[in-house]
LOVEXMAR-255481 format. One record per residue: x, y, z of N, C-alpha, C in turn. Coordinates in steps of 0.1 Angstrom, whole numbers, plus 5000, padded with zeros to 4 digits. Example, Ala and Ser with C-alpha at 12.3 -4.5 7.8 and 13.67 -1.06 7.14 Angstrom:
LOVEXMAR-255481
{{5132; 4943; 5078}; {5123; 4955; 5078}; {5132; 4967; 5078}}
{{5128; 4978; 5071}; {5137; 4989; 5071}; {5129; 5000; 5079}}
This chain:
LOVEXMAR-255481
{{4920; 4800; 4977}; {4926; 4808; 4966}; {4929; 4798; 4954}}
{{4926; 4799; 4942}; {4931; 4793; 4931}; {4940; 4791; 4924}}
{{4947; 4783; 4911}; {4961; 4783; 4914}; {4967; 4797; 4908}}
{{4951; 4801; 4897}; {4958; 4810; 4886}; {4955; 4828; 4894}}
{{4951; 4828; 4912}; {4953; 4837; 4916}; {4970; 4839; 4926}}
{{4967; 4824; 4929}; {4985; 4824; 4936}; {4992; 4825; 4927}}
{{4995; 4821; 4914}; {5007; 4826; 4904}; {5004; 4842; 4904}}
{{4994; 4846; 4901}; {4992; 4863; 4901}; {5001; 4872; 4911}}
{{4999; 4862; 4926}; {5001; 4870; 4937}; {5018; 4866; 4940}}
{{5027; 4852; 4936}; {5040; 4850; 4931}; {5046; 4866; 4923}}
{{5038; 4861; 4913}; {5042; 4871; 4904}; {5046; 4886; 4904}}
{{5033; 4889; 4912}; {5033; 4907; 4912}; {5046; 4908; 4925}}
{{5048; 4895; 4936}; {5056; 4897; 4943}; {5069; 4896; 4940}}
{{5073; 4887; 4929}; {5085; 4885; 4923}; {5088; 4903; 4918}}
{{5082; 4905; 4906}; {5081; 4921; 4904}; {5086; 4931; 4916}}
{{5078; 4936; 4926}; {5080; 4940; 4934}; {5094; 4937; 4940}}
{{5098; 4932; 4943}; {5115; 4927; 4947}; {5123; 4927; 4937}}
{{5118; 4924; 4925}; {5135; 4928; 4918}; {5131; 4943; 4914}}
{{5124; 4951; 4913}; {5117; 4967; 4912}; {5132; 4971; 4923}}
{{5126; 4967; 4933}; {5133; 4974; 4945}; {5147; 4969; 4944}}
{{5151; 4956; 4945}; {5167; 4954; 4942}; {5174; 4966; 4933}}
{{5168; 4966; 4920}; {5174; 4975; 4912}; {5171; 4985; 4916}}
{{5166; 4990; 4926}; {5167; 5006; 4929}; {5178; 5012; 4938}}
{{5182; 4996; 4946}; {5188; 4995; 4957}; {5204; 4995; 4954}}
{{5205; 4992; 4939}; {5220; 4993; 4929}; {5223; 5002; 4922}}
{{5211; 5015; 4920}; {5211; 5030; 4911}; {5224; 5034; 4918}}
{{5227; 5043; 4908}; {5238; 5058; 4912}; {5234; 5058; 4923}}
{{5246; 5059; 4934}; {5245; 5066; 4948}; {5238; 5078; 4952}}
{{5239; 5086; 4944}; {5233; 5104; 4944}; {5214; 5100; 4942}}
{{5213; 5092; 4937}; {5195; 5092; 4932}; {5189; 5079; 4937}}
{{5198; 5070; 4944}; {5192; 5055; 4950}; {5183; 5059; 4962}}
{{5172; 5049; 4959}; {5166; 5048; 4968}; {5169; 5038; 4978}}
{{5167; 5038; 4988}; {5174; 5029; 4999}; {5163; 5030; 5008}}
{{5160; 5013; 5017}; {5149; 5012; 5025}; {5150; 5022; 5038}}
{{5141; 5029; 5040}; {5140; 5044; 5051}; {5134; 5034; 5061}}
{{5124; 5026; 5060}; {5119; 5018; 5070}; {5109; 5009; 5071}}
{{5102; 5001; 5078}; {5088; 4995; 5072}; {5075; 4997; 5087}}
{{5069; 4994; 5082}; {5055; 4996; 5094}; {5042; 4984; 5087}}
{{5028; 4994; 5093}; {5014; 4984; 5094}; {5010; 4995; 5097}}
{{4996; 4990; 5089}; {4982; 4997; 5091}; {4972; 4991; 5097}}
{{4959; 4999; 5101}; {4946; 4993; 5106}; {4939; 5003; 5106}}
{{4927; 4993; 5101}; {4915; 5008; 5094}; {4903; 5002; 5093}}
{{4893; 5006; 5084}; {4882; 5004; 5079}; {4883; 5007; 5066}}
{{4873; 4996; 5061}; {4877; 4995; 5049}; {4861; 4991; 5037}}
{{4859; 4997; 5032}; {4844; 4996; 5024}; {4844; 4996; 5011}}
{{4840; 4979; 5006}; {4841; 4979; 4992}; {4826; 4981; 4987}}
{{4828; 4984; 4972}; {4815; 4990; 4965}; {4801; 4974; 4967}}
{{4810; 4964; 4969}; {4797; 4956; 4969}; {4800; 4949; 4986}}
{{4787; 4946; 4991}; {4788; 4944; 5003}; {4789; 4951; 5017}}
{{4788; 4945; 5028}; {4794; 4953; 5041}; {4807; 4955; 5040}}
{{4816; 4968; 5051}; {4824; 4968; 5048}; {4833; 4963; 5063}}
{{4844; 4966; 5066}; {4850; 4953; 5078}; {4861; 4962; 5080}}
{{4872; 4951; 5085}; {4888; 4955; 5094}; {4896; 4955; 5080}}
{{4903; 4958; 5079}; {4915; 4963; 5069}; {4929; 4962; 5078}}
{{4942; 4956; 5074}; {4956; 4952; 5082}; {4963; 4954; 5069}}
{{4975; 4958; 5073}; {4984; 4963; 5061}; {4999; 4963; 5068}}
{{5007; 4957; 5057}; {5025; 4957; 5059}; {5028; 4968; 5048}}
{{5037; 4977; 5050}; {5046; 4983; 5044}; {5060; 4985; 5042}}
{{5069; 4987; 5030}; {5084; 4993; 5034}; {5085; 5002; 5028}}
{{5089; 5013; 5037}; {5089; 5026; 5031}; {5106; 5030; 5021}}
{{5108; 5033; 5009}; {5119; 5036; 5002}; {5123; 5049; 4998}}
{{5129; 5058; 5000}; {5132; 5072; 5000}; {5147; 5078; 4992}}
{{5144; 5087; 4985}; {5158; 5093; 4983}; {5164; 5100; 4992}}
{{5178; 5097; 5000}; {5182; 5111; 5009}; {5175; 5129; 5008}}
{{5171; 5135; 5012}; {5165; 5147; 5009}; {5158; 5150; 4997}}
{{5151; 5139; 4997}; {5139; 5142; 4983}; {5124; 5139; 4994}}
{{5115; 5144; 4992}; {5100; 5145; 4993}; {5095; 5135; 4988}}
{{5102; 5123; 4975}; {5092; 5113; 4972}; {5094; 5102; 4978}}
{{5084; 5093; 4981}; {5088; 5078; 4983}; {5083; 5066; 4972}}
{{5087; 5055; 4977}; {5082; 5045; 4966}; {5081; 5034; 4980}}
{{5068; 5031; 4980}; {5065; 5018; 4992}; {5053; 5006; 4983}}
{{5063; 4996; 4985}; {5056; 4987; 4982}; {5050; 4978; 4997}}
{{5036; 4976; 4993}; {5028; 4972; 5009}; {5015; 4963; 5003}}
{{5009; 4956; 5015}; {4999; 4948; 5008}; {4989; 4952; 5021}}
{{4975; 4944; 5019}; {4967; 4951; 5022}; {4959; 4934; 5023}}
{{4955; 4932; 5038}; {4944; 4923; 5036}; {4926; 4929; 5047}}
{{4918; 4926; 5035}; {4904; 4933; 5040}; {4892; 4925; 5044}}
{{4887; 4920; 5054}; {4875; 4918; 5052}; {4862; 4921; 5058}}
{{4851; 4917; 5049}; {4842; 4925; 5047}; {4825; 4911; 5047}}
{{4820; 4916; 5046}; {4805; 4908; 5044}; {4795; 4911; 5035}}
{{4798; 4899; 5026}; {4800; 4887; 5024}; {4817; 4887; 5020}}
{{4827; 4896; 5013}; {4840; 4897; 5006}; {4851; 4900; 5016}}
{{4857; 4890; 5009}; {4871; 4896; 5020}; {4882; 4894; 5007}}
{{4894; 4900; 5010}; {4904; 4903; 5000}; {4916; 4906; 5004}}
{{4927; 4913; 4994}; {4939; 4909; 4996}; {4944; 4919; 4984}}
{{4950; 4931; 4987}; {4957; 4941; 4978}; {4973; 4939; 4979}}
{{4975; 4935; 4969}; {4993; 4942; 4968}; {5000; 4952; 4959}}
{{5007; 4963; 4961}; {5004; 4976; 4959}; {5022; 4981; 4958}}
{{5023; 4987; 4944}; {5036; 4995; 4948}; {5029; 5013; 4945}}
{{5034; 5017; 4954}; {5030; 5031; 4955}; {5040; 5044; 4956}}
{{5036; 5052; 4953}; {5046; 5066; 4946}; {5041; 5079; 4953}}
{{5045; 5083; 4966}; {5036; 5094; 4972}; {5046; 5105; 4976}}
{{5043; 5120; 4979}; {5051; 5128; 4981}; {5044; 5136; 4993}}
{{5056; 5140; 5002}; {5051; 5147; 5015}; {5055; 5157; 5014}}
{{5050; 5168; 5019}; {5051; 5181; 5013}; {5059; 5191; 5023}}
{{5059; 5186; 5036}; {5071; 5188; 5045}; {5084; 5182; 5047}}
{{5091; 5186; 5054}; {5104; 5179; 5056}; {5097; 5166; 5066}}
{{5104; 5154; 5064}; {5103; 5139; 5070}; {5099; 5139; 5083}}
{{5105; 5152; 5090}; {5107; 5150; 5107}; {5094; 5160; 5112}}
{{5088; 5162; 5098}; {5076; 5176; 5102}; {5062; 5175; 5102}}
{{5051; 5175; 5108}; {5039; 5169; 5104}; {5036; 5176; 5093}}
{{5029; 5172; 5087}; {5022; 5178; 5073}; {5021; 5169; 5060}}
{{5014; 5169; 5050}; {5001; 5160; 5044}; {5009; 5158; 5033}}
{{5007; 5146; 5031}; {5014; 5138; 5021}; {5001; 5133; 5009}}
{{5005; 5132; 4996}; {4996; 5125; 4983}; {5000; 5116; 4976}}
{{4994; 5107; 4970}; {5002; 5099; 4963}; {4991; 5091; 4951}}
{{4999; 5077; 4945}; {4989; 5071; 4938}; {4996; 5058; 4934}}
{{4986; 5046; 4929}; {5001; 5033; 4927}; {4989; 5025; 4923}}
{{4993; 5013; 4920}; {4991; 5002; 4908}; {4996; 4987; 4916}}
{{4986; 4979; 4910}; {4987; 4968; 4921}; {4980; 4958; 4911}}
{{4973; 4944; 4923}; {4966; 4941; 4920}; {4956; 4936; 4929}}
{{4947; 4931; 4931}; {4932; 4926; 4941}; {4927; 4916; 4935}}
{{4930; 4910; 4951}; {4921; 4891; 4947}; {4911; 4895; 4959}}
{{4901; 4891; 4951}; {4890; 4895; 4964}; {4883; 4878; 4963}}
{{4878; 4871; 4976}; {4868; 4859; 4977}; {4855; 4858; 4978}}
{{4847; 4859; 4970}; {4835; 4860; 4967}; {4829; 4844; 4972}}
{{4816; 4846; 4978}; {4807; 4832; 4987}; {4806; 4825; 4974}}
{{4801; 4832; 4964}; {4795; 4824; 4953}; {4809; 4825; 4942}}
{{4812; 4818; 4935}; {4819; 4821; 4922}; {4838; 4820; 4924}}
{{4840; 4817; 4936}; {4855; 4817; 4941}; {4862; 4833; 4941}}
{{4875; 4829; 4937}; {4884; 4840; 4941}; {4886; 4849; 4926}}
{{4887; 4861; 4922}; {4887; 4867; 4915}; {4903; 4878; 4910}}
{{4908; 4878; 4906}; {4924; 4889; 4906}; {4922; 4897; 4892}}
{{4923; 4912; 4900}; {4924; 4920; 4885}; {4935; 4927; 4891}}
{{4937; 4943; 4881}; {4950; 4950; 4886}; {4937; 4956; 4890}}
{{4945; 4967; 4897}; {4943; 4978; 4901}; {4949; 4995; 4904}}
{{4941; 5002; 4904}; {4950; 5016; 4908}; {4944; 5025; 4915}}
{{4953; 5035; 4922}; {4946; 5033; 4939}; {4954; 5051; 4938}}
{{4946; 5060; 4945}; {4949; 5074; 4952}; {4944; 5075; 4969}}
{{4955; 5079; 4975}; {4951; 5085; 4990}; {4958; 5096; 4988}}
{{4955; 5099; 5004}; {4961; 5114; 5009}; {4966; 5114; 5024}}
{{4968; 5118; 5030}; {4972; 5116; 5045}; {4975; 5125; 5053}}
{{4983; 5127; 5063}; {4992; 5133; 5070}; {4996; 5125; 5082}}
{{5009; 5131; 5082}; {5022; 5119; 5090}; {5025; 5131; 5100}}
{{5028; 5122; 5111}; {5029; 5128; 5126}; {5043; 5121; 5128}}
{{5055; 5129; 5131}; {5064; 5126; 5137}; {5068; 5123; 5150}}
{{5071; 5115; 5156}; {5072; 5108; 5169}; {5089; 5104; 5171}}
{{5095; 5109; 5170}; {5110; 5106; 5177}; {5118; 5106; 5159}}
{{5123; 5090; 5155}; {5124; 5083; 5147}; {5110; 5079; 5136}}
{{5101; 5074; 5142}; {5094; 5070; 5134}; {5081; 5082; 5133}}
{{5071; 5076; 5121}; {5060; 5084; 5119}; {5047; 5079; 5122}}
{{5038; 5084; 5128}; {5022; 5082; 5125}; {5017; 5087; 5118}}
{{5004; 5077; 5109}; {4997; 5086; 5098}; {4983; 5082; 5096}}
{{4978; 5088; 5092}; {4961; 5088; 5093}; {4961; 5088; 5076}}
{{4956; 5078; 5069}; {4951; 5081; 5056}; {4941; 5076; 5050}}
{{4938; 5082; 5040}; {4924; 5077; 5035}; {4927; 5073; 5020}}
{{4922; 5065; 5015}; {4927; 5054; 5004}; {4913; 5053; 4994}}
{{4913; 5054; 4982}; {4906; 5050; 4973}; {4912; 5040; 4961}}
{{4907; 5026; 4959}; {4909; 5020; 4948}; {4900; 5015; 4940}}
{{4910; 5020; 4927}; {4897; 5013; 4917}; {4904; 5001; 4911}}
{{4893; 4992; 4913}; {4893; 4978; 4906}; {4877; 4973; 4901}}
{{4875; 4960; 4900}; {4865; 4956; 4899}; {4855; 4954; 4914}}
{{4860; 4955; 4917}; {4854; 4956; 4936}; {4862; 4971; 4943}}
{{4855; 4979; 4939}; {4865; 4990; 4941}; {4864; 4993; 4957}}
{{4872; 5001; 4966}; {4871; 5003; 4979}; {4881; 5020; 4981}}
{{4868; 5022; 4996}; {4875; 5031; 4999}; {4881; 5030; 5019}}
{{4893; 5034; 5020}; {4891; 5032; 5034}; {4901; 5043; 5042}}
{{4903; 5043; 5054}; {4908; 5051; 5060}; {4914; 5040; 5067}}
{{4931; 5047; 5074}; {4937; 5039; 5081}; {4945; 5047; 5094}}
{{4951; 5038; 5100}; {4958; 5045; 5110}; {4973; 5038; 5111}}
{{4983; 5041; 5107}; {4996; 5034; 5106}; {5010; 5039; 5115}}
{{5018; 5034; 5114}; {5033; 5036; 5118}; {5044; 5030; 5108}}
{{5055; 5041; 5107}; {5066; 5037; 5099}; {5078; 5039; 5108}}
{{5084; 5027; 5110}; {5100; 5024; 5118}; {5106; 5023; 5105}}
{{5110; 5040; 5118}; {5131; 5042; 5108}; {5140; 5036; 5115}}
């Protein structure tokens, strides 16, 4: 990776943490507060090349009795000849209550460093729609989703994940 893709990925991470700090200090009635974090694993197929394994961290952030969330999560993919690296804050709403299965949508803004054989490492932003549905299991949730992003290497993938409350 290059230096002016690690200051990118510094960067977007620095963002991401003071985002959430200040969410974490709002009015008590509308704060969002960490609900939990998990990981994904999936397939994952970008527009150029074979497509490969996809692994992913998340923290899920929630208002008490609201439907929205805000999860910032990253995403590393590889693929043949490209392999890459998404970091991603995202804005999705589930349309049941938390403890209920039923299908959630969403959409979020990021950025993608992908490593190309020829030419090095490459970082643009990005902006990205899935859809899903979340299976409740005790405390925590399973979820099946399917992910589209557009960047300059755009990708689509499906995942299989868990979020510990």
């Amino acid at each position: 990776m290059n230096s002016n893709a690690i200051s990118k990925l510094v960067m977007m991470a620095t963002t991401v943490l003071a985002l959430a700090s200040l969410t974490l200090f709002a009015a008590p009635a509308h704060a969002l507060v960490v609900a939990g974090g998990g990981g994904r694993v999936g397939s994952l197929d970008p527009k150029v090349g074979d497509g490969g394994v996809a692994v992913g961290a998340h923290v899920d952030m929630e208002t008490a009795g609201s439907h929205w969330h805000l999860e910032p999560n990253v995403l590393y993919w590889n693929g043949d000849p490209l392999n890459g690296f998404d970091t991603n804050v995202d804005a999705f709403y589930h349309f049941n209550a938390q403890r209920r299965t039923g299908p959630y949508l969403g959409g979020g803004v990021g950025l993608s460093m992908v490593d190309h054989p020829v030419g090095g490492t490459t970082t643009d932003g990005l902006a990205n729609m899935f859809g899903g549905v979340q299976f409740p299991t005790g405390n925590n949730n399973v979820f099946l989703e399917g992910r589209y992003t557009f960047t300059d290497v755009s990708q689509a993938s499906v995942s299989l994940g868990v979020t510990l409350h």
